[in-house]
Structure formats: C-alpha cells, structure tokens
N, C-alpha and C positions, 0 to 999 in steps of 0.2 A: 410549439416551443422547442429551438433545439436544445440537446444535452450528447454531450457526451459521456460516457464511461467504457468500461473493458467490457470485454468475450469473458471474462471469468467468470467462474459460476456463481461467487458469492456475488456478483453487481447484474447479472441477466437474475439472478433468483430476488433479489429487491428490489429491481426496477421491473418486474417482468406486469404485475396487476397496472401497473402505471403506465406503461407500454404499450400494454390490448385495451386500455380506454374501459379499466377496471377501476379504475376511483372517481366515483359520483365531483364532478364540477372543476375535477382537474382538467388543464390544458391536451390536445393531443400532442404527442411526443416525436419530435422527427431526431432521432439516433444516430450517434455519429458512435461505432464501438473505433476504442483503439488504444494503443499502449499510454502506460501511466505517463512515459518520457513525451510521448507526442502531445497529452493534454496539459502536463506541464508546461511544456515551450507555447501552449497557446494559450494558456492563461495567463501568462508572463510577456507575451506577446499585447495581450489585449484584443486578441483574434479570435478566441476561441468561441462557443455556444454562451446561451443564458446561464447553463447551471454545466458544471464539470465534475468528475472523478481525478484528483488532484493528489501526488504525498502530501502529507502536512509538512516534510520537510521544503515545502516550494512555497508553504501562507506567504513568508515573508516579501516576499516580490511583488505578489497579485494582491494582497489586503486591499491596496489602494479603490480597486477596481472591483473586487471580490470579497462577498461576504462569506463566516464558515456557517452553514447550519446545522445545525445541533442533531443532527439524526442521516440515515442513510450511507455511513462511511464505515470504513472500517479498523477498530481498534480493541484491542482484546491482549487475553494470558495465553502463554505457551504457542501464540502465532508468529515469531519472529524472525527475522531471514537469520541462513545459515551460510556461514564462511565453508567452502570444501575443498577436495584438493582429491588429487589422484589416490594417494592412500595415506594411510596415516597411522600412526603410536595407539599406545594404549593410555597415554600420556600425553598428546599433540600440545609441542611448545608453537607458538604462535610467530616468536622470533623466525621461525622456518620459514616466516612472508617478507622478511627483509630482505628490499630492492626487488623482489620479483612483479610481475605482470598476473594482474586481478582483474577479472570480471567483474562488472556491475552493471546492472536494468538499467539506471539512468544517475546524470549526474547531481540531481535535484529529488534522489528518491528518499524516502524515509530511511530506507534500507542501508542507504550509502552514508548520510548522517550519523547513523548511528555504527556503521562502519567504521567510521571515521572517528567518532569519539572512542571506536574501542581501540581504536590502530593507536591512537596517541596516546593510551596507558600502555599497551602492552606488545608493539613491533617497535625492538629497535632500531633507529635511523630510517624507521619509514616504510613504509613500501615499495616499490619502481612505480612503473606504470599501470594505470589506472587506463582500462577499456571498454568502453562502455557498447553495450550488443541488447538486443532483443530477448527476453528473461531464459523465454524458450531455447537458446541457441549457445545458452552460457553453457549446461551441466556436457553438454555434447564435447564444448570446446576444451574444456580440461579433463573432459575422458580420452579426448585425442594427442592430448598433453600441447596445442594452441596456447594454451593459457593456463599461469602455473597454478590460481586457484578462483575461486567463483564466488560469488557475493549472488543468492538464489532468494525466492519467494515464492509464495502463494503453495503450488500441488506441489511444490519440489521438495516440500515437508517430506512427503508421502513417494517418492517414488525417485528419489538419489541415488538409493542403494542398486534398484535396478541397474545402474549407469555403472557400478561399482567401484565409487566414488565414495571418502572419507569424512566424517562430520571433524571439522579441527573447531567451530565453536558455533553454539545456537548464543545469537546476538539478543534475539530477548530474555533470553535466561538472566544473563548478563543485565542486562536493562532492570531486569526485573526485582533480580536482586540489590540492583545499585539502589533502587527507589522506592520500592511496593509500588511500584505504577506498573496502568497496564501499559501497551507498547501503541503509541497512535502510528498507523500505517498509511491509510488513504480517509481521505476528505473531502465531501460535499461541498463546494462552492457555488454560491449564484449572483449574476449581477447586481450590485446596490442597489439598482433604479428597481429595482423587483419586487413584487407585494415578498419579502422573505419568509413574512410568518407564514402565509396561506403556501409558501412552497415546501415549506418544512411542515405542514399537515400533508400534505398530499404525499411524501416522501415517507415520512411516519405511518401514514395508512396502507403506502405499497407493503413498506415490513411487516407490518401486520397480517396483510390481506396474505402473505407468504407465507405465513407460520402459522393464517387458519388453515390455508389449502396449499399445501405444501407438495403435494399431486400436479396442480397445475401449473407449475411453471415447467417440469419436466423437459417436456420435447424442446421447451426453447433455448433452457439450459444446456443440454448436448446438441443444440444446433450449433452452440457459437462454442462449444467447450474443447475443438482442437483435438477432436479423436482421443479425448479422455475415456480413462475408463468410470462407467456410471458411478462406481465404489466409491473412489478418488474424486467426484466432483462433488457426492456426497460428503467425504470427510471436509472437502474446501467449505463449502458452504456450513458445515456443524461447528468449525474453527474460525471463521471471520463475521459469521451473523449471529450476531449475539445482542446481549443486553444494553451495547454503546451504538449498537447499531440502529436501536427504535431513539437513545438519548445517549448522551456525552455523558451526561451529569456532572458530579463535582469531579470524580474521581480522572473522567478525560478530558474535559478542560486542565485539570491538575498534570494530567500526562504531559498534553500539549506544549503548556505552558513553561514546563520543565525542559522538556526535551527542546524547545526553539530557543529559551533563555543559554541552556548549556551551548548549544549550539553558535547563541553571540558570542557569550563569552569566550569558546574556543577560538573568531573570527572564524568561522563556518560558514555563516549567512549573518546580514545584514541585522542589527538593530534594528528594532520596530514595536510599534507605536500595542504594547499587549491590551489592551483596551480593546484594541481592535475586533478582536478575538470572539469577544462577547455582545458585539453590536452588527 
C-alpha cells in the first residue's frame, strides 16, 4: 500500500512499527517521505498515495476523494508555528509586518491559516508578499534578512534562537486562547474506496506499538531527521505525539471543525460539506 508522510521525527516515530511490517495483518507499506506542501498538492491533485500526511488546513479540497482518520496525525497544546523576524521588542507590535515579505511552508498549510486568521485581527493593511519555501530554508532566509519574517514549525520550536532570530508571536498560544482548543496541524487521510476502519486500527496500533517500544524506532527516526540533533528530535516527538495522536476525540474534531468553519467564513478556503469530517 503506498503512503506518504514526512522525514519528521514525530511521523517516522508513528509510522515506523507500520513500516518494518510490525503490525500483525497490516498491508506492507511502500513510502513516499516528503513535504507537507508536496502532499497537499497531491492530494488535491487526486494523485497522491492510498493514505497521506496532509494540513487539516487542505481537508477542504480533498474530502471529496479523502477521508480524515481519526488517529496517526498530528494535533496538540503549546505546538503552534511561530511568526519571527530578525530581532525584536520586548513588546513586539505585529503591525511591524505591514506590506512586508513573509515566509511560509506552504500555501495550504495549517500554519498559514491560522497565519492568516491572526494577520486579519492584528497587521494593519495586511501584509506584502507572501513566499512560500521549504520549512527548512525559511529561518536561514530571514537571518540573512532575504525575507522580512518567517511563518516556521515543527523543531523550529526548539532551535530559532540559535539562528538568532526573534519570537514576534507563538500562533498557537493565540489559538489557544481564542478557543480552549488544541491546535489541528497535520492529518491522516485515506482513500474512501479503503477498508477506513481497519486503516485506522493498524495506524492506532503503529502509536501504540511506539510508545511501548520507544527504543525502537531510533535509528530510523535520525535516518530521515536531517542531521537533527537526537535531543531536538526528541522534544519533536514529545510535542506532536500525544493523546490526539492514538484518537481525535471530541475535543479535535471540535479543533478541526472550528478552525475550517472560521476559516469559510474569513473566505480562506472553500465551504464544505462538515459531515464530511466524521465519515
């Protein structure tokens, strides 16, 4: 069965028992790793693998063709992307981003959504241009001052400062407080035509089988971890694999469904069918 997902260490440490042909009756797995941006265009494409690593800011396009499964994604507290910039206040006004040139992973990413809903409370007249690069290539670009600030995720929590580059706002903080919701970042897809329930056991069983033997995904996680340091792959994995990760529950279908509705009604992304969601 193909799938795609990412080199990140939180999607090789949940997919990893599922991969070595570690869950009793699951399919063998042929892997396609690669950025969030490229699997979103192929899911929206209707090109992409059986089951994908998707933003949830991209459902609306693919539902048709794509179902969400309720396990193996990633959505969680205190994991939000952060807005940065060359340096910054002890006070950073946000207005400092009007008309200028921003970074972002992709233009379909959770991260940029919710970018986007915070730009429209609080940059007057907007932003400029909006650039969209490889996540890895943003914090580089406005340390070189390419680019006047950066829309970042995943390890870039954990290792900005080294770049010595300024936090102007953590986007889920924000979120989080707008809503008590956690923050939905990336999402599980697989083709309708698909036994769905028996994929979402076998996906469930890989997190598990992760967080019995949390030794053994190791060597595979720093094969594809991009010359991270083991520490930092560590804290990725302690920040995005968590309890929404084995199930959604009420609480991240409630994220979801919040954050895709706000998102119509900003005209963000398209209307669509929220039924969808749970089938």
């Amino acid at each position: 069965m193909k799938i795609a997902y990412s080199p990140c260490p939180n999607d090789t440490f949940v997919f990893h028992a599922w991969a070595h042909g570690l869950i009793p009756g699951a399919p063998e797995l042929d892997v396609l790793y690669a950025d969030i941006d490229i699997t979103n265009k192929l899911a929206a494409e209707g090109t992409g693998p059986d089951v994908l690593k998707i933003s949830y800011a991209a459902l609306p396009w693919v539902l048709e063709e794509y179902a969400l499964l309720p396990c193996g994604g990633a959505l969680g507290r205190g994991c939000g992307p952060l807005v940065l910039t060359q340096s910054g206040a002890a006070d950073p006004d946000p207005a400092q981003l009007s008309g200028r040139r921003v970074a972002v992973p992709s233009e379909r990413s959770t991260a940029y959504l919710l970018f986007r809903l915070w730009a429209e409370q609080n940059v007057p007249g907007g932003v400029g241009e909006i650039v969209v690069m490889p996540f890895h290539e943003i914090m580089p670009a406005v340390r070189d001052g390419r680019i006047d600030a950066g829309l970042v995720i995943h390890e870039a929590r954990f290792t900005y400062p080294s770049y010595g580059l300024a936090l102007l706002k953590d986007l889920g903080s924000w979120w989080e407080e707008d809503t008590n919701l956690p923050i939905p970042l990336g999402a599980i897809v697989a083709r309708r035509t698909m036994d769905l329930e028996a994929l979402a056991g076998w996906a469930r069983a890989s997190v598990e089988y992760a967080w019995a033997h949390p030794e053994a995904s190791r060597d595979y996680v720093m094969q594809h971890a991009q010359e991270m340091d083991p520490q930092v792959a560590q804290a990725h994995i302690n920040l995005y694999v968590n309890e929404f990760t084995a199930n959604l529950g009420d609480d991240g279908y409630g994220a979801v469904l919040t954050l895709l509705q706000r998102a119509a009604e900003a005209g963000i992304v398209p209307q669509m069918d929220y039924a969808a969601l749970l089938k």
